[in-house]
C-alpha positions, 0 to 999 in steps of 0.5 A: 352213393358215398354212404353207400360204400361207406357202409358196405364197407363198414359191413365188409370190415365187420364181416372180415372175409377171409378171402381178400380176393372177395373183398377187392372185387366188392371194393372194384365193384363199388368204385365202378358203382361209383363211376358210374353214378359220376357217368351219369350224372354227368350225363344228366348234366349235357342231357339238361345242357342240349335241352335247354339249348334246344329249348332256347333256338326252339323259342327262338324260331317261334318269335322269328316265325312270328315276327315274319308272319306279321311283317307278312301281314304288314306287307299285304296291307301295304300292298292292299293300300298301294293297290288302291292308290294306283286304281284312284291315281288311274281313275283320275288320269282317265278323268284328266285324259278325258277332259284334255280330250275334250278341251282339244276338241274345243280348241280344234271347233273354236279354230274352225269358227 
């Protein structure tokens, strides 16, 4: 961009315009043409700056969202497994219940006897 205006300058000087109205416009219109193109890369650099901090949350949230969806996984397992612990703890109870029954059954006929 500076060699830009270098050389329309240059080329203005070797032109020499009469009217120095003409050549201060030329000169206004470059300097906001330079502005400009500071704007703009200025802007490019917050576009890149959002864009990355996007990117980071955005990988961000993918890894919670996967560490929940295995501890999810994880949980259901567990609960699975609980589950079948307090079926076998009951099953088992059943059975003692059923022998204490019996047991009472033989001391209540031994009693008798």
């Amino acid at each position: 961009m500076v060699a830009s205006v270098n050389k329309a300058f240059k080329t203005l000087d070797w032109l020499q315009p009469e009217d120095t109205k003409f050549y201060d416009a030329i000169r206004v219109v470059l300097c906001r043409r330079t502005q400009l193109s500071s704007v703009e890369s200025e802007l490019q650099t917050h576009q890149n700056e959002e864009f990355d901090a996007v990117s980071s949350i955005q990988s961000r949230l993918k890894e919670a969202v996967a560490r929940s969806k295995a501890d999810y996984w994880k949980a259901i397992e567990r609960v699975s497994g609980l589950k079948s612990l307090v079926f076998e703890i009951r099953e088992v109870l059943k059975k003692l219940e059923h022998e204490s029954a019996w047991e009472e059954a033989l001391l209540v006929d031994w009693k008798r006897e």
